[in-house]
C-alpha positions, -999 to +999 in steps of 0.1 A: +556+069+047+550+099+077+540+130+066+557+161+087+540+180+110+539+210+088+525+193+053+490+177+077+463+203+070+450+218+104+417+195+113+388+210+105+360+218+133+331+200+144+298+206+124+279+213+152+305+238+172+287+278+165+300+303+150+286+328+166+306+352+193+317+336+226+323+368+243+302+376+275+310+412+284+340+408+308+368+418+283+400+417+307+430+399+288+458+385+312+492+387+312+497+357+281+472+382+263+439+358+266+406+371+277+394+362+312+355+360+299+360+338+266+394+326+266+398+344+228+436+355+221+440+394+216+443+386+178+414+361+177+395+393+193+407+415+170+401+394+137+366+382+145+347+401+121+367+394+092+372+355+099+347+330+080+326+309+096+350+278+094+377+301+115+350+314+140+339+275+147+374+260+150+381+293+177+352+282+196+359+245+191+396+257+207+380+275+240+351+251+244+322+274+231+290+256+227+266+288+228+250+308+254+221+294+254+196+321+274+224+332+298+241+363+278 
């Protein structure tokens, strides 16, 4: 038996992604409305401080955040 699309919770993500804010200053969106410094969507932007911790790691996960490391 297949489940549909729309009844398979979204996956959850990766322990080890951070939750901690990808943006590095250059806050230019393009014309599909996605920043050109850390690839957030306008809303993703928007809602960051009031998103938990799961939300903030499975944005990051999305772009391909891993931290800053000493380069901010």
């Amino acid at each position: 038996m297949s489940r549909s699309p729309e009844s398979i919770p979204p996956a959850s993500p990766p322990p080890t992604a951070p939750a901690t804010s990808p943006c590095i200053k250059v806050c230019q969106l393009d014309l599909t409305g996605r920043c050109y410094g850390c690839g957030r969507s306008r809303e993703e932007i928007a809602r960051w401080s009031s998103m938990s911790l799961d939300e903030r790691r499975a944005v990051n996960a999305r772009i391909g955040f891993t931290g800053h490391g000493d380069n901010r």
